[in-house]
LOBADO-137901 format. One record per residue (C-alpha): residue in three letters; z, y, x; residue number from 1. Coordinates in Angstrom, 3 decimals, padded with zeros to 6 digits. Layout:
REM residues N
Ala/Z/Y/X/NUM
...
REM end
This chain:
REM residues 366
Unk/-009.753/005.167/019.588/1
Unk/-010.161/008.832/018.373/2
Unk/-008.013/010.636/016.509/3
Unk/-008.702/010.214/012.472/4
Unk/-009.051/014.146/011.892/5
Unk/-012.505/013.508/014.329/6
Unk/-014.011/012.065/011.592/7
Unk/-014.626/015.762/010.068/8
Unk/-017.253/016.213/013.182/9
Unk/-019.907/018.513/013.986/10
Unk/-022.591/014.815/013.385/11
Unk/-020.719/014.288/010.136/12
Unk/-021.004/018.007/008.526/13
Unk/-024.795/018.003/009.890/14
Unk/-025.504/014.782/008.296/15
Unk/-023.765/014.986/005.304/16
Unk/-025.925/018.637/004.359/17
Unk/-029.100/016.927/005.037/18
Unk/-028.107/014.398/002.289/19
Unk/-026.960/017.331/-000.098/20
Unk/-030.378/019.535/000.827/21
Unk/-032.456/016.663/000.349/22
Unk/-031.429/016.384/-003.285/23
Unk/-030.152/020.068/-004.070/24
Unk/-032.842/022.555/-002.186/25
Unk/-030.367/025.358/-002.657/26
Unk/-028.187/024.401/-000.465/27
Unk/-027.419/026.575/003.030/28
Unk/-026.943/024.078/005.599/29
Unk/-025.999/026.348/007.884/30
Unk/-024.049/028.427/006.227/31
Unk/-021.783/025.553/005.114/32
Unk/-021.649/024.692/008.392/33
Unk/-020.356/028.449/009.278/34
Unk/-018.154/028.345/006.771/35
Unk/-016.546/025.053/007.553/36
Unk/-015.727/026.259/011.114/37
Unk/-014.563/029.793/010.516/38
Unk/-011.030/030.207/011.368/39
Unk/-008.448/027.487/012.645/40
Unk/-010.464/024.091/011.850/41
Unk/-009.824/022.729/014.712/42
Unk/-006.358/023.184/014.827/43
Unk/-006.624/021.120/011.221/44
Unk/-005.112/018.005/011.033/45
Unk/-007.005/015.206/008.819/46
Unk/-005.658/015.910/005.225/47
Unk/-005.969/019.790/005.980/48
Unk/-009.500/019.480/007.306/49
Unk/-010.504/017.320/004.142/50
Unk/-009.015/019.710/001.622/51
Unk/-010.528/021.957/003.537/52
Unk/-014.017/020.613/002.981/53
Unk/-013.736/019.935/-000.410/54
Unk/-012.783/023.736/-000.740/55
Unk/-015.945/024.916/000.866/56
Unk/-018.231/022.228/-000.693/57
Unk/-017.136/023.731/-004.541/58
Unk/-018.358/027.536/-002.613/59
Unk/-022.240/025.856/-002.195/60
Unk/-022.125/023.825/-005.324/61
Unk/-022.998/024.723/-008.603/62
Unk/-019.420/025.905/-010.313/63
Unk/-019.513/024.465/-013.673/64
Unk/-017.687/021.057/-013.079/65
Unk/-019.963/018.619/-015.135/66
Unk/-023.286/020.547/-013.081/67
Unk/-021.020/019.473/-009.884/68
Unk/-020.054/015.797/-010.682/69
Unk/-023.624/014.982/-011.690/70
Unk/-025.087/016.734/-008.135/71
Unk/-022.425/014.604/-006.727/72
Unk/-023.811/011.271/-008.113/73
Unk/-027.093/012.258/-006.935/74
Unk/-025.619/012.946/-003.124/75
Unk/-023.779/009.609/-003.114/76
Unk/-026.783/007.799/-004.428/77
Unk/-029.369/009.192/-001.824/78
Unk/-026.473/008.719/001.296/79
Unk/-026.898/005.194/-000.212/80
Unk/-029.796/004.602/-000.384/81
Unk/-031.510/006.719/002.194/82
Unk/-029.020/006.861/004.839/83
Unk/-027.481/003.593/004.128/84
Unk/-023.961/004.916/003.973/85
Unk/-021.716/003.265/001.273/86
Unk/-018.611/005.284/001.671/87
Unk/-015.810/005.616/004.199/88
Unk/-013.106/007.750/004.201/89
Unk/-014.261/010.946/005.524/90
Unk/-015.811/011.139/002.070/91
Unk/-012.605/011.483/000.320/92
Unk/-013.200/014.772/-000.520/93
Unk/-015.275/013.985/-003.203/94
Unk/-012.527/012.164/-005.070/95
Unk/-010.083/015.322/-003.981/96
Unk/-012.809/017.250/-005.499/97
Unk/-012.294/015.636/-009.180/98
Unk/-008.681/016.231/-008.768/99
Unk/-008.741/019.793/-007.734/100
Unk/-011.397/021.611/-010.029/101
Unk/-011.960/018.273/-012.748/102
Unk/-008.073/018.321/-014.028/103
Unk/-008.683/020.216/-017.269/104
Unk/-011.793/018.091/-018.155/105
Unk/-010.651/015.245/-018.874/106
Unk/-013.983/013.337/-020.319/107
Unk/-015.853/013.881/-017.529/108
Unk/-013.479/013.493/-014.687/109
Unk/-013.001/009.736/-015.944/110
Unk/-016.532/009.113/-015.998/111
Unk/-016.759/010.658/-012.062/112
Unk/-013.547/008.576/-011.224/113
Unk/-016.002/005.294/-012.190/114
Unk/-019.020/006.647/-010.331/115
Unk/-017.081/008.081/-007.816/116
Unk/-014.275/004.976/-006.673/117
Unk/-017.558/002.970/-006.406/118
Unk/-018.633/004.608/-003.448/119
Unk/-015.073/005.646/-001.770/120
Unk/-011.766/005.366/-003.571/121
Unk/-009.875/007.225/-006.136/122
Unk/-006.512/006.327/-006.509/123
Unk/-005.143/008.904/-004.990/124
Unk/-007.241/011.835/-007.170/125
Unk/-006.106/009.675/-010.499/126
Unk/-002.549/010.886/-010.508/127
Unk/-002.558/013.851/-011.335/128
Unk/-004.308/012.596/-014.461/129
Unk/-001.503/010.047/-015.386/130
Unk/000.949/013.046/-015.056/131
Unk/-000.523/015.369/-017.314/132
Unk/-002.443/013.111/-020.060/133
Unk/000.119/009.862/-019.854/134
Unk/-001.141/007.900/-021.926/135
Unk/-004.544/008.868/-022.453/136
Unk/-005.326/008.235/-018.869/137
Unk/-003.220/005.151/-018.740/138
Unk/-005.717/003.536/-021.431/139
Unk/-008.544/004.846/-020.105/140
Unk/-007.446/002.584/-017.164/141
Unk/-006.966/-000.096/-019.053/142
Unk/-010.510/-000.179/-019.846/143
Unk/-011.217/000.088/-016.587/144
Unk/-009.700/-002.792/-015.773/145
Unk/-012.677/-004.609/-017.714/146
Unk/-015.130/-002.958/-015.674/147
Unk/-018.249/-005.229/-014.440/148
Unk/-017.342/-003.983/-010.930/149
Unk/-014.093/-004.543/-008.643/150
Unk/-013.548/-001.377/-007.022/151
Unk/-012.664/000.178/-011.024/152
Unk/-010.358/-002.663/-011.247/153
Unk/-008.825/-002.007/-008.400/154
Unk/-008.975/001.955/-009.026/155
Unk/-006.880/000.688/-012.511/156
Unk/-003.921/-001.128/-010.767/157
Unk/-003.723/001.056/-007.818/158
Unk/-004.095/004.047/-009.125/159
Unk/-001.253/003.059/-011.927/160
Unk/001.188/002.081/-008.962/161
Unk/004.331/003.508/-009.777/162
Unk/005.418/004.025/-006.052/163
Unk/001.856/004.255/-004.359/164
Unk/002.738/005.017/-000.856/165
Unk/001.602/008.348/000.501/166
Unk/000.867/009.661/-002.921/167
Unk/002.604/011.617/-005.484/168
Unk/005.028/008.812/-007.958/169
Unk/004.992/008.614/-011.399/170
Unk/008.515/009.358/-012.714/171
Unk/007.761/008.015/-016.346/172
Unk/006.414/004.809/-015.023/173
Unk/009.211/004.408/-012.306/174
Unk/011.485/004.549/-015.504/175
Unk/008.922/002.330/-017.907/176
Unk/006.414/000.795/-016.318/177
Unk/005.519/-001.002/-019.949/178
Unk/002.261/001.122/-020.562/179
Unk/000.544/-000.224/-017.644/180
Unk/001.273/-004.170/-017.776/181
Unk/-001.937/-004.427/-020.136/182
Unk/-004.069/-003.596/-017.399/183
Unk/-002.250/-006.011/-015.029/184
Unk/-002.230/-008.833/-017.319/185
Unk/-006.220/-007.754/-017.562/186
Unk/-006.218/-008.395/-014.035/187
Unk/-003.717/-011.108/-013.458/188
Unk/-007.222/-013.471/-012.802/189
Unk/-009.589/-011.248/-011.024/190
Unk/-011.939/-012.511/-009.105/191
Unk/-011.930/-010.133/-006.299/192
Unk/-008.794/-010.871/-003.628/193
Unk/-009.159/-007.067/-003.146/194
Unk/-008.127/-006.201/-007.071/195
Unk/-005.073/-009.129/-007.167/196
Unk/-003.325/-007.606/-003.700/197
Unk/-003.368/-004.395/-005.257/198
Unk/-001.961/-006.024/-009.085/199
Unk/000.665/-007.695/-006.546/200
Unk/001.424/-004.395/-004.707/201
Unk/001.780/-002.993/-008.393/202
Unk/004.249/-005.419/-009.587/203
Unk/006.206/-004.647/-005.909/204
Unk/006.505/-000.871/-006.816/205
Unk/007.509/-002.008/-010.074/206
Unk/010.203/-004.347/-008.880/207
Unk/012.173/-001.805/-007.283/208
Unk/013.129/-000.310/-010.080/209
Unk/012.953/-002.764/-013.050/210
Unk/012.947/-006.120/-011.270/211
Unk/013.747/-007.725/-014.857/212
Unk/010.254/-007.127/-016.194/213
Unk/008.894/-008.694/-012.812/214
Unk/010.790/-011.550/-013.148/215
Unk/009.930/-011.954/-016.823/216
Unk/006.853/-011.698/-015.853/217
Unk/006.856/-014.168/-013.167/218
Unk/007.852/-016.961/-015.411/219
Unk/005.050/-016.261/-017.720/220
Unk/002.340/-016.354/-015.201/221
Unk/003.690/-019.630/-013.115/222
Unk/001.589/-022.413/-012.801/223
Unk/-001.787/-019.987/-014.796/224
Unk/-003.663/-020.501/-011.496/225
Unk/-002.773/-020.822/-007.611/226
Unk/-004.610/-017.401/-007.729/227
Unk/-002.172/-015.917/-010.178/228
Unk/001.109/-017.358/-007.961/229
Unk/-000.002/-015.804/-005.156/230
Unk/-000.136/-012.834/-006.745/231
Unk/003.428/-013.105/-007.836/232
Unk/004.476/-014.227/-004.912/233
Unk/003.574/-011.188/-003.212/234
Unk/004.514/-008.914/-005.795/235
Unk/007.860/-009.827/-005.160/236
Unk/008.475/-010.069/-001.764/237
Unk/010.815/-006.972/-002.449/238
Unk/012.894/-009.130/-004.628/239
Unk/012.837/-011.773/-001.979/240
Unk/013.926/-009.820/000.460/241
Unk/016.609/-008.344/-001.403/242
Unk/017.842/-011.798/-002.205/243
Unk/017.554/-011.254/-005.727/244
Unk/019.349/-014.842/-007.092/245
Unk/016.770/-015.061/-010.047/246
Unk/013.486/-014.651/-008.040/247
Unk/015.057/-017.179/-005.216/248
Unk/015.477/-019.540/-007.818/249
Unk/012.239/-019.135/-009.587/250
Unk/010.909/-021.031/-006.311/251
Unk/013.635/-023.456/-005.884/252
Unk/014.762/-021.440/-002.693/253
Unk/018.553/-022.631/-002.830/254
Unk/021.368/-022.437/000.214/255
Unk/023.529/-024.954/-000.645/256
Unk/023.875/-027.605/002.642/257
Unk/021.239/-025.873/004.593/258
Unk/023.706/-025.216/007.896/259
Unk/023.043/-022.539/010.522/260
Unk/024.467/-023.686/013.459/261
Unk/024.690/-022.434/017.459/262
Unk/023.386/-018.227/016.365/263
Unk/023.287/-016.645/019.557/264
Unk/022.253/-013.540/021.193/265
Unk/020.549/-014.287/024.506/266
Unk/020.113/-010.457/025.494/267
Unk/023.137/-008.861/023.985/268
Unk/022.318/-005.474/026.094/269
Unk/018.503/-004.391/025.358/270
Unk/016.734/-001.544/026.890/271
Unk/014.540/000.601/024.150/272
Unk/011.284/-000.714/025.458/273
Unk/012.153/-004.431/025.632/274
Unk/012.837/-007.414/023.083/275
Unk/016.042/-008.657/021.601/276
Unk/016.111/-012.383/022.137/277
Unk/017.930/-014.884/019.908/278
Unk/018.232/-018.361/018.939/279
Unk/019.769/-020.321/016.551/280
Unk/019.183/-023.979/014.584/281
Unk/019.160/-025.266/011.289/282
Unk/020.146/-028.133/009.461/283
Unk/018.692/-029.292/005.980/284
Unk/021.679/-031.618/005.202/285
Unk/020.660/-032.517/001.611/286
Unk/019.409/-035.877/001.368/287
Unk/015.707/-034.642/000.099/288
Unk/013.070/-032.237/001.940/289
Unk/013.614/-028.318/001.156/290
Unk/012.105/-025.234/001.159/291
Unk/013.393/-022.618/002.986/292
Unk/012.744/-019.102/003.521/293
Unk/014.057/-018.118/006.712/294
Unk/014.549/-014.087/007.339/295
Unk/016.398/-012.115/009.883/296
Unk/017.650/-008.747/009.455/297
Unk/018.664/-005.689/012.176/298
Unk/021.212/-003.607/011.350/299
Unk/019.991/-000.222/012.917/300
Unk/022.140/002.301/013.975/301
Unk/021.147/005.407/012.661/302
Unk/021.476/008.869/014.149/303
Unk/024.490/009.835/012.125/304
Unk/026.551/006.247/013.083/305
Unk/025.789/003.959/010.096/306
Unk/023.644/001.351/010.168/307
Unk/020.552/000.374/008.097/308
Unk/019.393/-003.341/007.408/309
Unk/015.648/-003.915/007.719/310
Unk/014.578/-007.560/007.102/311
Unk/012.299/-009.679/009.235/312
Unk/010.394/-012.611/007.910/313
Unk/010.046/-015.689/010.135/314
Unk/008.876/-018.250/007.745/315
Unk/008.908/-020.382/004.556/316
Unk/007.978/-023.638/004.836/317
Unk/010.087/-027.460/003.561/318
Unk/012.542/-028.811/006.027/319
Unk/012.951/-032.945/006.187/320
Unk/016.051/-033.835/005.015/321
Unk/018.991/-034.337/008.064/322
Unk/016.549/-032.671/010.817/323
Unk/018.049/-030.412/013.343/324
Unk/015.512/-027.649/014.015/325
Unk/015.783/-025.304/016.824/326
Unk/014.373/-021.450/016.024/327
Unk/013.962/-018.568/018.202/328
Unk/012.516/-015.243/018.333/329
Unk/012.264/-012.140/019.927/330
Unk/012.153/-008.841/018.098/331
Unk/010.674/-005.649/019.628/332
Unk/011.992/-002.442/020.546/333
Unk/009.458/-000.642/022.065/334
Unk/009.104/003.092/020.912/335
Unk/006.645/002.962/017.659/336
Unk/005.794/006.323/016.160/337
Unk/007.290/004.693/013.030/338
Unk/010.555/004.157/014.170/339
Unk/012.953/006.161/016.137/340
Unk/015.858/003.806/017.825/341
Unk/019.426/004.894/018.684/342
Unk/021.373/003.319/021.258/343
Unk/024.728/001.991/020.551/344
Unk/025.860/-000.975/019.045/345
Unk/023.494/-002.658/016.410/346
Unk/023.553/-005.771/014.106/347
Unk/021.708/-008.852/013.525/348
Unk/022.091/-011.437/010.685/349
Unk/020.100/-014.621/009.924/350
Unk/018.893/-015.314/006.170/351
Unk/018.573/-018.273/004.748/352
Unk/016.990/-018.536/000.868/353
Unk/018.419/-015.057/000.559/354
Unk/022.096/-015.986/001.812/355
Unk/022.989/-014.169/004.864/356
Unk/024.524/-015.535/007.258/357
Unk/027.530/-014.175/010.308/358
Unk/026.822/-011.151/011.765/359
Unk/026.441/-010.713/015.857/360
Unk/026.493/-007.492/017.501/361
Unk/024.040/-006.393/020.197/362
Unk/024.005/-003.170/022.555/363
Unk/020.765/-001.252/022.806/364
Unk/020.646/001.449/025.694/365
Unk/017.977/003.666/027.338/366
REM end
């Protein structure tokens, strides 16, 4: 597997100015070309290399913005339709392009974010938008969320995620999200999967900071349609995670006589590389079946000492009533470029329906 800057190859640049010749005769292809490798491209990485392209692509384009957004529809359209190419993200720049030269136009960058996140997404470019118009962008999302076609729903609930990861936040709507329910209530029965995970990853961001509007809204939507639960289900796997006593309840997820019994450790000194092994059992002790979500969490040790809890799913499923059940798991510690361990002494904790339960201490070393 190739590195994802790659993508912004030599093939790419010389296919995608055939597609822009072929409907804008003007256009050098070789001098694009030129000008996209002059200097240190290569020592790019991917988000430098497409800013970079979308900085050279405005230098061969007409320069009024509405002249560039309509040439734009036309390049999209014949990639489309004559080189059978319906998006991917190397074409990112052309959303990057709205938000970098189509910020003070507001009219006709919404109209290129519809054209546009049809062929490759938007969400990111749409930001910048919500910052500086607020409102005004926030309910020209909304009517996006009635669009005929999914990927402007979806460009209406992702691009309005408070927390999207990897993207700039929205302070106001970390503080209030209330402006931007509409469109999720719009979307609450979409029939796209694709548009409802990104409502439930909406209602996640949302959760972190104002878990009461979640949960409000959670008991207003139960039982609309199993579609609309599993929405809310995901949205608030935070919540879940956190233990949050309302959400828990919501679904019926209750502690009380569910017994962990025997928790042990079976490798209480792990090499970084290998797996932490554990077992333990559990006991539904109420006379009826229940459901129980069953979570572990690692205490990391950090590099200053302290230690930071990161929880583990292992299931969620209903428990006969007086059945022993025997669990275990391993959980890896080989080096991810996500993750940076510490050796030292680190926790672990099993979680029943939100309730933790003793803690045992393990020993990671190199």
């Amino acid at each position: 597997m190739g590195l994802i800057k790659d993508i912004y190859s030599l093939s790419f640049y010389e296919n995608f100015s055939q597609a822009v010749a072929e409907v804008h005769p003007a256009f050098n292809k070789q001098k694009f070309i030129d000008a996209i490798y002059e200097g240190d491209f290569a020592k790019k990485e991917w988000k430098d290399r497409m800013k970079h392209t979308t900085v050279v692509f405005h230098q061969f384009i007409p320069q009024n913005f509405p002249e560039a957004v309509s040439l734009i529809d036309e390049i999209i359209k014949n990639l489309r339709t004559n080189k059978s190419i319906n998006g991917g993200l190397e074409y990112i720049f052309f959303a990057d392009y709205i938000e970098i030269y189509g910020l003070e136009d507001f009219e006709t960058s919404a109209k290129a974010f519809v054209s546009v996140t049809q062929f490759i997404s938007c969400e990111f470019a749409v930001r910048p938008f919500i910052l500086k118009y607020k409102e005004k962008m926030i309910d020209e999302m909304t009517k996006w969320s009635l669009h005929e076609n999914h990927h402007v729903r979806r460009l209406a609930s992702e691009g309005s995620r408070p927390r999207l990861p990897w993207a700039m936040a929205i302070p106001f709507l970390k503080k209030d999200p209330v402006s931007i329910l509409p469109i999720l209530e719009n979307l609450k029965n979409d029939s796209s999967e694709y548009v409802r995970r990104s409502v439930a990853n909406n209602l996640n961001d949302i959760a972190k900071d104002n878990p009461q509007i979640v949960l409000e809204i959670a008991l207003r939507w139960k039982g609309h349609s199993k579609e609309t639960d599993g929405i809310i289900k995901h949205g608030c796997r935070t919540l879940l995670k956190q233990g949050h006593p309302e959400i828990l309840s919501h679904y019926g997820l209750e502690s009380t006589n569910i017994e962990l019994t025997s928790f042990k450790i079976k490798t209480p000194t792990v090499k970084i590389g290998d797996y932490l092994q554990f077992q333990f059992h559990l006991n539904n002790k109420n006379e009826e079946p229940k459901t129980v979500r069953l979570e572990y969490a690692v205490h990391y040790k950090k590099a200053k000492g302290h230690l930071a809890k990161k929880v583990f799913k292992i299931s969620e499923k209903t428990y006969p009533s007086n059945q022993l059940t025997k669990i275990e798991r391993n959980q890896s510690f080989k080096i991810i470029t996500t993750r940076v361990f510490h050796t030292g002494i680190h926790q672990l904790s099993i979680i029943i329906n939100g309730t933790e339960s003793e803690v045992l201490e393990f020993e990671l070393t190199n």
